[in-house]
N, C-alpha and C positions, 0 to 999 in steps of 0.2 A: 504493500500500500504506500508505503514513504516515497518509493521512488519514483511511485506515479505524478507525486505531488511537486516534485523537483522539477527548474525551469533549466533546460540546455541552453546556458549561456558561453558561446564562445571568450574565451579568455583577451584580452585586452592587447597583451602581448602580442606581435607578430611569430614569433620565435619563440616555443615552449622547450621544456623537455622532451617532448616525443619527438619534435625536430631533432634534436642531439640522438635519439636511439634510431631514428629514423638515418641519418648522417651515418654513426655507427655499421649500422646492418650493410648500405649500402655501401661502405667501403671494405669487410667482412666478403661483401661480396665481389668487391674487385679484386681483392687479394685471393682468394681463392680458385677462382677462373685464373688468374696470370699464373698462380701456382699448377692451375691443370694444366694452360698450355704450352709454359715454358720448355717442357721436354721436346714436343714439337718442333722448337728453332734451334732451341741449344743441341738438339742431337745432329743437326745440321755441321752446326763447327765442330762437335766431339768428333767427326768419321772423316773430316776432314785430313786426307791424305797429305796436304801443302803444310799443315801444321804441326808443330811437336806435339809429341805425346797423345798422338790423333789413337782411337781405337777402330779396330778391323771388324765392323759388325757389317754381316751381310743386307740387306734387307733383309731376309725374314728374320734375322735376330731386332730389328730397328722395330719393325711392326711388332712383337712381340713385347718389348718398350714400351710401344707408344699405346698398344691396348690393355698394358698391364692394371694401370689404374682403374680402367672401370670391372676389373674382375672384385675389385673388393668395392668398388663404389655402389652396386647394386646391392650390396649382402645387407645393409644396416637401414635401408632405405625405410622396410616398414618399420625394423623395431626405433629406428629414428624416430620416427612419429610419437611411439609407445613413450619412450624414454622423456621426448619431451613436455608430453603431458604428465608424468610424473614427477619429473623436478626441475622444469622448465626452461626455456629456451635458452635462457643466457647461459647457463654451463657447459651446455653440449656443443653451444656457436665456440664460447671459449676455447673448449677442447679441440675441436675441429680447425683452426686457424694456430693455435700454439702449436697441436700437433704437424700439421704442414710445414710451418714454420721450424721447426727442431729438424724435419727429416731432409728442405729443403739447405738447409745450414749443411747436411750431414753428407747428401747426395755426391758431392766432388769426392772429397775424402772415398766415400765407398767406392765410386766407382773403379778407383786407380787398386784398392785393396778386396774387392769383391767381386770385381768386373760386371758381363752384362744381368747376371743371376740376382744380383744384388741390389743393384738399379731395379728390376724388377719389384723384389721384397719391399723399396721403400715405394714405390709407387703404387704397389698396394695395399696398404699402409698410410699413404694419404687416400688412398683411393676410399680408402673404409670410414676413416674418420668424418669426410666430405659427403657419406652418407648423411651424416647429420644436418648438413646444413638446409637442405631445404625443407624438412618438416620443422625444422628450428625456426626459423626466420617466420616462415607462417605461422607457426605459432604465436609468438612475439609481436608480429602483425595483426594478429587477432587480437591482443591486449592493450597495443598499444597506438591503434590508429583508430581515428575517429571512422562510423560510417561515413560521413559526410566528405572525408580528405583521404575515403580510402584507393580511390581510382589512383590519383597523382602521386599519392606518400609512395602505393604498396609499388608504383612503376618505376619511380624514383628509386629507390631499394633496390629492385629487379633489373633497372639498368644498368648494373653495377656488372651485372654480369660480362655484359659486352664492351662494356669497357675495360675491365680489365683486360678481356680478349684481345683489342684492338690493340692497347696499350702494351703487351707483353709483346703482340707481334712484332709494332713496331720502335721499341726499344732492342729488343733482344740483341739483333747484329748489331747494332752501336756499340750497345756493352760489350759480346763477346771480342768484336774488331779491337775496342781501346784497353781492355781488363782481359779476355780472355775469358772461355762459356764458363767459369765455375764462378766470375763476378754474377751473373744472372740469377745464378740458385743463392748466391748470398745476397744480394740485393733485396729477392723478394722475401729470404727468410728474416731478414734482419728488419725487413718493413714489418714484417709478420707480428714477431716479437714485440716491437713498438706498438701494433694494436691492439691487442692482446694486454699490453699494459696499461695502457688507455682505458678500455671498456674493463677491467675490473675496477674500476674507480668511478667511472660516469655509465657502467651497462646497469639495469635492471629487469627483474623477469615479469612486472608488470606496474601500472603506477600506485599501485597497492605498497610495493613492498621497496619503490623509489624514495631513496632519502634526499634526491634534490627539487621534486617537482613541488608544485605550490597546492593547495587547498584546491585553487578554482578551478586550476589546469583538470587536475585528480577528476575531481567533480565531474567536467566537462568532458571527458574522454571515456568515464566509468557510466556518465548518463548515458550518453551515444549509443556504446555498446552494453546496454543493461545491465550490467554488473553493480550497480549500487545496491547494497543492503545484499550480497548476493555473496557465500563462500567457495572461494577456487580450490573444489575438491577434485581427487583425481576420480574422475568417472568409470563407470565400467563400459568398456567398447563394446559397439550392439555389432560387432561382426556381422552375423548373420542380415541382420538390417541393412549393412553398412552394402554387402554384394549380393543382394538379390533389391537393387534400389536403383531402376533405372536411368533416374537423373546421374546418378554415379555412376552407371558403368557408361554412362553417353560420356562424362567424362576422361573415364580411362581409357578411351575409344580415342577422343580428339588428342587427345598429350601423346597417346601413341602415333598419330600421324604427323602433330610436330614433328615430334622426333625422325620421325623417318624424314622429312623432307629437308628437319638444321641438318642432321647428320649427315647424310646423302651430299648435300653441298660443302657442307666441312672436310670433309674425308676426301670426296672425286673430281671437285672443283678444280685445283691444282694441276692436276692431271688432263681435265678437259682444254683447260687454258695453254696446257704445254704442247701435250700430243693434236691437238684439232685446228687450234688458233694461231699456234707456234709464240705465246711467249710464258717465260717461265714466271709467274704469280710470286714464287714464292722465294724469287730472288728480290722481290723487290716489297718491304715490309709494311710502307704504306699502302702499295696495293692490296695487299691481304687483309689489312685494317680496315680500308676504305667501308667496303658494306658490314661490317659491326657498328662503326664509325658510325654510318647512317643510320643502323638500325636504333643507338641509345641514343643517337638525335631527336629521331622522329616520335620517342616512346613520348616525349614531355608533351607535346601537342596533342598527342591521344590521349596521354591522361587527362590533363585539362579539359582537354574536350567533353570525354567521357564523364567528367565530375561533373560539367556545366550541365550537360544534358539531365542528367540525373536531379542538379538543381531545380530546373525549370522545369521538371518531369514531363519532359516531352517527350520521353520512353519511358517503360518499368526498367526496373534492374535486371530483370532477365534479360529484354529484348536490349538492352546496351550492350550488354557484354556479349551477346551471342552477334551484334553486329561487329563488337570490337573482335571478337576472334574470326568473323568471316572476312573481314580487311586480313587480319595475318593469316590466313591460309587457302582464302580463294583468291587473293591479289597474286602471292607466291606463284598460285597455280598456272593463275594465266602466264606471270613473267617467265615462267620457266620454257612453258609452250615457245614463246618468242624467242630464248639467248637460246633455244635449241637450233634454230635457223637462220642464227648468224653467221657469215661467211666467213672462212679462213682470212685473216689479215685486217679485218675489223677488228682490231681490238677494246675502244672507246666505248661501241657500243656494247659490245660481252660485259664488260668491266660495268655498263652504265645498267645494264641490264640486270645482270648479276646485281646490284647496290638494289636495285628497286625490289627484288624477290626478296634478300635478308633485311632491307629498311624496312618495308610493308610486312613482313611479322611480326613486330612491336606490336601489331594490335594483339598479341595472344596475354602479353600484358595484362591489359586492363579487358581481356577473353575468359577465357577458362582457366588463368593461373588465379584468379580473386575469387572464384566459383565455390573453391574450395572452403575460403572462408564464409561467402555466403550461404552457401546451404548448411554448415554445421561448423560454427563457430569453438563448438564445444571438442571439436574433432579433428579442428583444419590439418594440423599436423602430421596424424596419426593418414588422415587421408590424401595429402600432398605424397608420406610415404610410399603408399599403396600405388597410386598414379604414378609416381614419378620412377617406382621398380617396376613396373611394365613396360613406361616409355624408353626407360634405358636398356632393356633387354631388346627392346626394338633398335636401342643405339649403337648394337652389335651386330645386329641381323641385318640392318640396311646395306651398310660398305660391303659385305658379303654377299649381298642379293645382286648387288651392284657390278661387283667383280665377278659373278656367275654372269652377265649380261654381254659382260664387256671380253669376248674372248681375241677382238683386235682394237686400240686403246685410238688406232686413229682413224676410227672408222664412224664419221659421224651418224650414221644411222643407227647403231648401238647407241651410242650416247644420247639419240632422241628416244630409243627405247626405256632408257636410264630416266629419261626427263619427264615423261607420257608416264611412265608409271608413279614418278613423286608427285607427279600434277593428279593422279587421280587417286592419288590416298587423300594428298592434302582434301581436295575435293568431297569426296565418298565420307571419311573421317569425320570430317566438320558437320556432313549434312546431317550425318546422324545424333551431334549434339544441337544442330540447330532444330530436329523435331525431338528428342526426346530430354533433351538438357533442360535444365531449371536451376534458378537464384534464388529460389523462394524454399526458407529455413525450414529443415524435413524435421518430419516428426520423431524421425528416433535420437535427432540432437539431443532432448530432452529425456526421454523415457529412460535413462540408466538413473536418475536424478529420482526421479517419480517410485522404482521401483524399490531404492534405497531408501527412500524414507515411509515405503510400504510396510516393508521388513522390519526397520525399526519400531513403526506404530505397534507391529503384531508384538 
C-alpha cells in the first residue's frame, strides 16, 4: 500500500549515482570485449616469422587459440545467471574483469614457458569467468536503471561492447609495432586491474545497499522499478515456466540468429575481403574497427529514440523493441543480400556496405537484449544466461557451417550462399519473435514469491 502512495519524482540532479554504475558497467564492458579480442591481433605479430622470438603455430594450432575461449565461455553462462541472483551482480562482474585481468598480465610469461597448450588453458579460463558477465550486468540493470532511462542507460552499457572491439582492433598493431605483442596483454590487464579497483569502492549491487547514493535518487529508481517496501530475496527459478513460455523461447530463437549473423561476419568477413575483393581487412586496423565503430555510434540515437517513443507512447513497449530488433536484423538482412554483389575491386563500397549491416544491428540493443528484463525483472539474469548459452553455441556452429559452404574461398557464389543463408536466419529468427515475442511482465516472474509465502502461512 505505501508504495502506491509515493510520487516518482525525478531527482534534481543531472548526474546521479546510477550514472557512475551505469559509466562503470559500460567500461566492464569494454574491457572485456578488448580482452576477448586481443588474441585475434596479437596472434598476428606472435607467428610473425620477420620477428624474434616469433612462435611456429600452424593455422590449425592458431584457430585452436582463437576458439579456445568460448569452450569455457559457454559453461557458466546459465549458472551465471543463478549465481547472480544469489549474491549479486557486482561480485561476479568483479571477479570476471580481475580474473581477465591476472591471466591477461600472465599470458606473455606462459606463452614462452607453456607454449600453444597453455595459451589455451588461460583462454579458457577467461573464457569461463566472462561467463559471468552478461547475466551480471543485466542483472544490475534491472536494479539499477530506471524504467523510464532504461532504452539509452541499458545501450549505453551495451555499447561498450563494441567499442572495446573496435578499440582493441585498432590499437593493437601500434602497441605491438612500438612495445612488442606482450605490451597488448599488459596494457589491457593493467587497465583491468585499475577497474576492478575503482568499482570496489564506487560499485554496488543495488541502491538498497549503495552507501553513496542520496535518499531521493534511492526513492526514484526503487519507485520506477517497484521495489519500494519490497525485500531482495533470492527466488526460486520457475524452470519449468521459465521453457515451456513462448514469449521466451521467441526469444532464445532471435539471440540465436544474432549470433549467427555477428558471428558469420566476425569470423569470414576477413576472408571474403581478401580472397573475393582482393584487399587484406585485416592489415589495416581501422578498417576492421570501422563497422563496430558505427555500430556503438549508431546504438545512442536508437536508444534515444527508443526512450522518446516510449515517452510519448506512440508505441507499447512490446511493439518498440520488436521494431528496435527488426532494424538490427532485417536491415543486416537486406545489407548483406547487397555487399554479396559487389564486384571485385570495389572496395569503398564492400567496406561501406559491410558498416551499414554491423551499424544497423545496434537496434538489437534496445531489441531483445532489454526483453529480458522486461518480461521478468525478477529473473533477467538467470534468463540472459539461458539465451545467451544457446546463442553462443550457435557462435561455434556458424564459422563451421560456413566453412562447410565455402569449399573454394574465391568463388563468389559460395560466399552469396554464405550470405542468402545469414540473411535468412537473420530474417526467419526475428519473424518468429516479432509474432510470438512479448515485453509484457509474465506471470511466473512473481509466482516463486506467492508460493513462498504460501508455505510459510501453512
Amino acid at each position: 500500500m505505501g508504495s502506491e502512495e509515493i510520487v516518482i519524482k525525478k531527482p534534481k540532479s543531472v548526474l546521479g549515482v546510477r550514472h557512475v554504475q551505469v559509466f562503470m558497467l559500460f567500461m566492464a564492458l569494454v574491457l572485456a570485449f578488448a580482452m576477448r579480442v586481443n588474441m585475434s591481433m596479437a596472434i598476428v605479430a606472435m607467428t610473425d616469422k620477420n620477428q624474434e622470438n616469433s612462435f611456429d603455430w600452424n593455422m590449425q594450432v592458431q584457430s585452436v587459440i582463437l576458439s579456445s575461449f568460448f569452450w569455457g565461455y559457454i559453461v557458466l553462462q546459465i549458472p551465471g545467471g543463478e549465481l547472480a541472483a544469489k549474491f549479486g551482480g557486482m561480485v561476479l562482474v568483479t571477479i570476471c574483469i580481475g580474473v581477465n585481468a591476472a591471466v591477461s598480465l600472465l599470458i606473455p610469461l606462459g606463452s614462452y614457458y607453456g607454449g600453444w597448450k597453455l595459451i589455451c588453458a588461460c583462454r579458457v579460463l577467461q573464457g569461463l569467468s566472462q561467463g559471468f558477465i552478461f547475466p551480471s550486468v543485466h542483472n544490475l540493470i534491472g536494479k539499477w536503471v530506471p524504467l523510464e532511462e532504461k532504452s539509452r542507460l541499458g545501450t549505453l552499457i551495451y555499447a561498450g561492447c563494441q567499442l572495446g572491439t573496435a578499440l582493441q582492433l585498432m590499437v593493437s598493431g601500434f602497441i605491438a609495432e612500438a612495445w612488442g605483442w606482450p605490451a597488448i596483454f599488459y596494457a589491457n590487464g593493467t587497465l583491468g586491474v585499475l577497474w576492478v579497483v575503482a568499482y570496489v569502492f564506487l560499485g554496488a549491487d543495488s541502491p538498497r545497499t549503495s552507501r553513496m547514493i542520496g535518499e531521493d535518487e534511492r526513492i526514484y529508481i526503487q519507485s520506477s522499478l517497484g521495489h519500494i517496501g519490497t525485500e531482495h530475496k533470492k527466488l526460486a527459478t520457475p524452470w519449468k515456466a521459465i521453457f515451456t513460455s513462448l514469449p521466451f523461447i521467441s526469444l532464445i530463437v532471435t539471440h540465436c540468429g544474432q549470433n549467427w549473423g555477428f558471428w558469420t561476419l566476425m569470423t569470414e568477413m576477413p576472408s571474403y575481403m581478401k580472397q573475393v575483393l582482393g584487399v587484406d581487412i585485416k592489415a589495416n586496423g581501422v578498417m576492421s574497427a570501422l563497422p563496430y565503430l558505427a555500430m556503438y555510434m549508431l546504438s545512442f540515437p536508437i536508444g534515444f529514440a527508443s526512450d522518446y517513443i516510449l515517452k510519448k507512447k506512440w508505441l507499447s513497449i512490446t511493439a518498440c523493441r520488436k521494431v528496435s530488433n527488426s532494424l538490427g536484423q532485417w536491415g543486416p538482412a537486406l545489407a548483406l543480400i547487397g555487399l554479396s554483389y559487389v564486384p571485385a575491386g570495389h572496395v569503398a563500397l564492400a567496406v561501406a556496405l559491410l558498416t551499414v549491416v554491423v551499424g544497423l544491428n545496434a537496434g538489437h540493443y534496445t531489441g531483445f537484449l532489454i526483453v529480458h528484463i522486461d518480461m521478468a525483472p525478477n529473473f533477467a539474469g538467470t534468463l540472459m544466461g539461458i539465451t545467451n548459452c544457446f546463442a553462443n553455441c550457435i557462435s561455434i556452429v556458424a564459422p563451421l557451417a560456413a566453412g562447410a559452404m565455402l569449399t573454394d574461398e574465391t568463388d563468389p557464389n559460395q560466399w552469396r550462399t554464405v550470405f542468402y543463408v545469414s540473411s535468412a536466419i537473420y530474417f526467419s529468427f526475428n519473424l518468429f519473435f516479432v509474432i510470438f515475442g512479448s515485453c509484457e511482465k509474465q506471470v511466473w516472474n512473481d509466482v516463486p514469491e506467492d508460493k513462498d509465502e504460501e508455505k510459510s502461512a501453512k
